[in-house]
N, C-alpha and C positions, 0 to 999 in steps of 0.2 A: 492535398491538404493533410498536414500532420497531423491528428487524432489520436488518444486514448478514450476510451470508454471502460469505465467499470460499472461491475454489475457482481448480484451477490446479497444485497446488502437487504435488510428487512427487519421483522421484529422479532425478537427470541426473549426467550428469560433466561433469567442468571442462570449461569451454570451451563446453557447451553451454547452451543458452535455455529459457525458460518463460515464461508472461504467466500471471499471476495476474488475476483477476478478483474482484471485489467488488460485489456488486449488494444494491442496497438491497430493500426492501417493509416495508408498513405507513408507508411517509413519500417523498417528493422527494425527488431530491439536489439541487433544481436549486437552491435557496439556501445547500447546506452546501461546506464546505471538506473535504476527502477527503486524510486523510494515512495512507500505510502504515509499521507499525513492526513492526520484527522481535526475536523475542527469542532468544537460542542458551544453552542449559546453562549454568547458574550465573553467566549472565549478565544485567546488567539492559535493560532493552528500552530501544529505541532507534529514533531515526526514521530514517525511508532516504529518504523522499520525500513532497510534497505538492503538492497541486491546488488553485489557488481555482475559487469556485462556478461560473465563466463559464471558467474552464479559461486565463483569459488569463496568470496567474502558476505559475510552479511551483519548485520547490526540489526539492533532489538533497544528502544527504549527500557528503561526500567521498569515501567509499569505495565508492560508484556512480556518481560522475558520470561521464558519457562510456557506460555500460555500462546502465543501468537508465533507463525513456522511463515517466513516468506519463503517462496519458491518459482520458479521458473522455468518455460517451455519456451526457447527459443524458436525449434520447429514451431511452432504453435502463436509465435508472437503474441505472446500470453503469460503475466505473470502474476503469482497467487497470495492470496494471504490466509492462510489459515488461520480463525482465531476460536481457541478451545477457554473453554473457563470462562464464560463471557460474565462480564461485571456490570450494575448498571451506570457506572463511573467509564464505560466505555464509547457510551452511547453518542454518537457524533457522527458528522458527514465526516466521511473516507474517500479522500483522494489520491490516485497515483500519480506521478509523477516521472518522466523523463530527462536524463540529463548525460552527455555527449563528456563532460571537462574533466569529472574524475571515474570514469566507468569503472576502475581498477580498483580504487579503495573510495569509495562513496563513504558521505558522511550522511547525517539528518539532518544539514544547513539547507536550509528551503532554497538560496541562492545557485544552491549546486542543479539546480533543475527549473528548464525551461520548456517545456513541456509538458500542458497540465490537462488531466481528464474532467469532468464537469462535475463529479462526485456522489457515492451513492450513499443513503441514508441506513447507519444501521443503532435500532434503538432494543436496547437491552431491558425489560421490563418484566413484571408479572402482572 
């Protein structure tokens, strides 16, 4: 069975960090494209960041760039999200995602990804 699971995710206050983690089983990541998307209450989801398969490309929403580092451990069939600066306008479920069609230049089109983790809860508060 194809699976991702992420983990990571919890409560912090502004200004503070978290790295989410995403690790795959039942499949490689070493040919998928790796994009994390977040959804927040009565909101629709939304991409914050991606990875292609060799990690050489990535993309960053605007509203994390400078603040949020995707990365990736192929050995490790494992891929991370570093997120520094935490805001409380971040606060949402964070899902990763897998996707086989553009692994080389991955966009944050939710279509581009078929394979989805069940999502961890990260709430930014004091």
């Amino acid at each position: 069975q194809l699976q991702l699971v992420e983990s990571g995710g919890g409560l912090v206050q502004p200004g503070g960090s978290l790295r989410l983690s995403c690790a795959a089983s039942g499949f490689t990541l070493d040919y998928y494209a790796i994009g994390w998307f977040r959804q927040a209450p009565g909101k629709e989801r939304e991409g914050v960041s991606c990875i292609s398969s060799n990690g050489g490309k990535t993309t960053y929403a605007d509203t994390v760039k400078g603040r949020f580092t995707i990365s990736r451990d192929n050995a490790k069939n494992t891929v991370y999200l570093q997120m520094n600066s935490l805001k409380p306008e971040d606060t949402a479920v964070y899902y990763c995602a897998a996707g086989d069609g553009y692994s080389d230049y991955p966009t944050l089109m939710i279509f581009e990804y078929d394979i989805w983790g069940q999502g961890t809860q990260v709430t930014v508060s004091s």
